[in-house]
N, C-alpha and C positions, 0 to 999 in steps of 0.2 A: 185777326193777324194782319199784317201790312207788309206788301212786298215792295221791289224797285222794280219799276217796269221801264225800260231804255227803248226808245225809237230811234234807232239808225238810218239818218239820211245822207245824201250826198253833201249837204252844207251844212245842216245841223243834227246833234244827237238830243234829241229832248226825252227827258226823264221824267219819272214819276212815284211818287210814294201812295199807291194807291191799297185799299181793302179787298176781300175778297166780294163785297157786292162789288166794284168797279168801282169805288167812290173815290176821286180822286183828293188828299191829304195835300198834298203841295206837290208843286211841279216845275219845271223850269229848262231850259239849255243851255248847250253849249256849243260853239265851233266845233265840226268834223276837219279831222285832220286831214287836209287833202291829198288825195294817192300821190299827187304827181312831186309833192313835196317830203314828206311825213314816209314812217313805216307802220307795220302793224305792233311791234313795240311801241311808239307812240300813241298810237291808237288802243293799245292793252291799257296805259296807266293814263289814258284818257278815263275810262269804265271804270278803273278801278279808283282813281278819286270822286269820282261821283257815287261808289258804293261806301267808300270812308266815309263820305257826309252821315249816312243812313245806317253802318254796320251795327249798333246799337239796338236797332229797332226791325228792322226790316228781315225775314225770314226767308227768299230767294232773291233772285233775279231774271223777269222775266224780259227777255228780246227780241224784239222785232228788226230784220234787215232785207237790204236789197239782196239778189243773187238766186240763184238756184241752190235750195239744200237740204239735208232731210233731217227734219227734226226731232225724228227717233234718233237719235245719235248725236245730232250737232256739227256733222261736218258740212261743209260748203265748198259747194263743186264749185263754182262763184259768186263772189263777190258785187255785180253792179258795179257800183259807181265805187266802191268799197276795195277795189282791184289788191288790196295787202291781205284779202282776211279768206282770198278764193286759195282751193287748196287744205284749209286750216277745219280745225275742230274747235270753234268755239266756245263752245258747253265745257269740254277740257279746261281748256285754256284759263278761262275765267272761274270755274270753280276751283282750280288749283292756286289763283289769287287769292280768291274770296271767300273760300273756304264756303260756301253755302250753297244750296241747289241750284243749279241754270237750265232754263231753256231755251231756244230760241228756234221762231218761223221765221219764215218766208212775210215782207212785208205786207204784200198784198194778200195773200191767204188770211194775212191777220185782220184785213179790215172785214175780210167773210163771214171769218170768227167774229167778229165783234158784231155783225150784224144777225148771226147766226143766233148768237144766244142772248142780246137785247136788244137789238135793233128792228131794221125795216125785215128781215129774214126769220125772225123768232115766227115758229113753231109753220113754217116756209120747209116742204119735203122736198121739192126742185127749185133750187134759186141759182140767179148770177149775178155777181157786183164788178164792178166795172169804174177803175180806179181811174181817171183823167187826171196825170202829173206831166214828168220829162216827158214819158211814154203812155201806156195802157196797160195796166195792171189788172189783176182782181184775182177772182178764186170763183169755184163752183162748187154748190153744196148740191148731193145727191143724195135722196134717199135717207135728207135730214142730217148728214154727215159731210165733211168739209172733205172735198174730194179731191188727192194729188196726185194722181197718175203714175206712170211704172218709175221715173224719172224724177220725180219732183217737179217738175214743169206745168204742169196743168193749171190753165191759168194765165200764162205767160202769151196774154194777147198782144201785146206789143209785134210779137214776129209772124203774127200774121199776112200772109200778102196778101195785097189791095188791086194789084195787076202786074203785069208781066216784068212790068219796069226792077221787080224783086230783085230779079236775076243778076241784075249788074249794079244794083242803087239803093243807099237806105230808103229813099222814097217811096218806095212799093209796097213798105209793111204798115202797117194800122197803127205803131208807134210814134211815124211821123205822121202820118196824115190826121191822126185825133190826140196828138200830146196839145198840151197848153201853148208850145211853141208853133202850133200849126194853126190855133185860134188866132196869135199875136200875126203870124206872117198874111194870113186871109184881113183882117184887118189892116195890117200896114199895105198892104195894094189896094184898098178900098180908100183908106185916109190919107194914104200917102207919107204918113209919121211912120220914122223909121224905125224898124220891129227892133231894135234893141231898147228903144224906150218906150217900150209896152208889155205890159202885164195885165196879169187877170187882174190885177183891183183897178184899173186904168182902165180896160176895156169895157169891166162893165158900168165903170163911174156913167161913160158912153152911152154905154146903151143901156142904159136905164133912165138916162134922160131923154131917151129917145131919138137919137143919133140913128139916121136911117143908114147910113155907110156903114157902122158897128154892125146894126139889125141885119144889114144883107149878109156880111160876114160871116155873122152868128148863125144865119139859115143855111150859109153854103157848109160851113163845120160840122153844124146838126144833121145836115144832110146825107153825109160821110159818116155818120157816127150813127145813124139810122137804117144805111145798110146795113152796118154788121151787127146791130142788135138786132136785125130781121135773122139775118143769116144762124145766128146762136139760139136766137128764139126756135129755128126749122128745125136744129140740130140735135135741141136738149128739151123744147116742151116745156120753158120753167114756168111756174108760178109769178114770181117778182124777180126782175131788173133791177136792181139800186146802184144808180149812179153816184161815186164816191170821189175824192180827192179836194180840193181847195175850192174850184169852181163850181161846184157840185151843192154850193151855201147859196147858190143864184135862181132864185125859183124862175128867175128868168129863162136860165139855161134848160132847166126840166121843162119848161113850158114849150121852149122851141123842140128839145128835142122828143116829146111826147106826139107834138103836129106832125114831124114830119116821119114819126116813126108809124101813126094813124095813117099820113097820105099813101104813104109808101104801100101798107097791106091792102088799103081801100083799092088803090087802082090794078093790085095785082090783079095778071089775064088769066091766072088760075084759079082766083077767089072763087067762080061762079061755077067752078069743076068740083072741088075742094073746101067742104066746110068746116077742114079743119086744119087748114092758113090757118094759126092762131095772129094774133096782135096782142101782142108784151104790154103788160101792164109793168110800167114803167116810175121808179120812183126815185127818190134821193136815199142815199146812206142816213142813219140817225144821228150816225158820230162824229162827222164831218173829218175834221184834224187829230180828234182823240182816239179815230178805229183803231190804230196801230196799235197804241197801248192797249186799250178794252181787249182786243183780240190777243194780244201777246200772255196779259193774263191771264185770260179763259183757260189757252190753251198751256200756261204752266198749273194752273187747277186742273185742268184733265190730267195733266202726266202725275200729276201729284197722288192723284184720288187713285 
């Protein structure tokens, strides 16, 4: 059988007409409607011509979005970047268009999933993925099971605080100090090019040629992003780490942030108390840009079954 699988992002919705191995049949996107223009009517007969394409063929729709929500049900307490759809019931909404089953997760849980049941986490009892976009996204599987707290939130490393500065500043949470845009700002004060024309294909064009300005940048990021995989690592005991999102295709990035997540446990003053400081075995996602989908899947084959 062949479903629609939709990845909702902040600037594009990419879709998919994939099997139930995950094999992707054809795929493609389109513009997201943006909040501060557009409504969630807009945004309904956005989905719903993309399922006209496929109504013939296709047996659900499964969904991946930004927000906090719970996917027994399909309501979304918010939105993300999605700010029309916080509030709303989804799963409703859409199959009362579409007349066919919906589900829809939480983005980042989806790449969990997706790693969970083929990826870097397959047959993984304690894992963490650790999604590097806008923000810090990801999901934890527990106990072999994709685990989301009383709330739906679990997961939502983004609002983590980084130090005191929380209190009064986005600065302080692990959102800004390890999204993409905090790679691009640590480079642009190293290079001096100014961080609106920098991105991750930009940056690592850099440093992969060997740009030792990039490389410092890249070590002070990793650096930042190797505390708190220590800190998660103390908390939960997992197995595998897998680093997920765009830049997360850079083995260059795994390779810095494996060094300094290695320096960081080496020199701890407690190692020689404590033999069991673990050190995270640290890896990349399998699905790079496709986890959304693969997990969005999965997890309408579970509700399904």
């Amino acid at each position: 059988m062949e479903y629609l699988v939709i990845d909702s992002g902040g600037t594009f919705i990419k879709y998919a007409v994939m099997n139930e191995n995950a094999e992707i049949i054809e795929k493609g996107k389109v513009k997201t409607p943006p909040y501060d223009q557009y409504t969630l009517e807009d945004y309904l007969e956005v989905l719903e011509s993309i399922y006209q394409r496929y109504e013939k063929t296709v047996k659900g729709i499964a969904m991946s979005s930004p927000g906090i929500l719970d996917s027994d049900t399909g309501y979304c307490y918010t939105g993300g970047s999605l700010t029309y759809i916080s509030g709303q019931n989804m799963v409703e909404l859409l199959e009362e268009r579409c007349k066919v089953p919906v589900t829809i997760e939480n983005d980042g849980k989806c790449v969990a999933l997706a790693e969970l049941w083929k990826g870097s986490l397959k047959e993984v009892k304690n894992g963490i993925v650790l999604v590097l976009g806008t923000g810090v996204g990801g999901g934890l599987v527990i106990n072999g099971s994709l685990y989301k707290g009383n709330h739906f939130s679990a997961g939502e490393f983004s609002y983590l605080a980084v130090n005191e500065g929380c209190l009064d500043q986005t600065e302080g949470y692990w959102g800004s100090t390890n999204g993409v845009d905090a790679l691009a700002k640590d480079t642009s004060i190293e290079t001096g090019i100014p961080q609106k024309e920098l991105d991750g294909i930009k940056i690592f064009e850099m440093a992969n040629k060997g740009d030792e300005r990039v490389l410092k940048a890249l070590d002070q990021y990793t650096k930042r992003l190797a505390v708190q995989i220590y800190n998660l690592q103390t908390v939960l005991d997992a197995e595998v780490i897998a680093i997920g999102g765009g830049i997360s295709q850079q083995p260059l990035l795994i390779r810095y942030v494996k060094k300094n997540v290695e320096e960081l446990c080496e020199k701890h003053p407690f190692r020689n108390f404590s033999p069991f400081i673990p050190t995270p075995v640290v890896t990349a996602c399998r699905y790079f840009n496709d986890s959304n989908l693969v997990g969005a899947l999965y997890h309408f084959l579970n509700k399904a079954r």
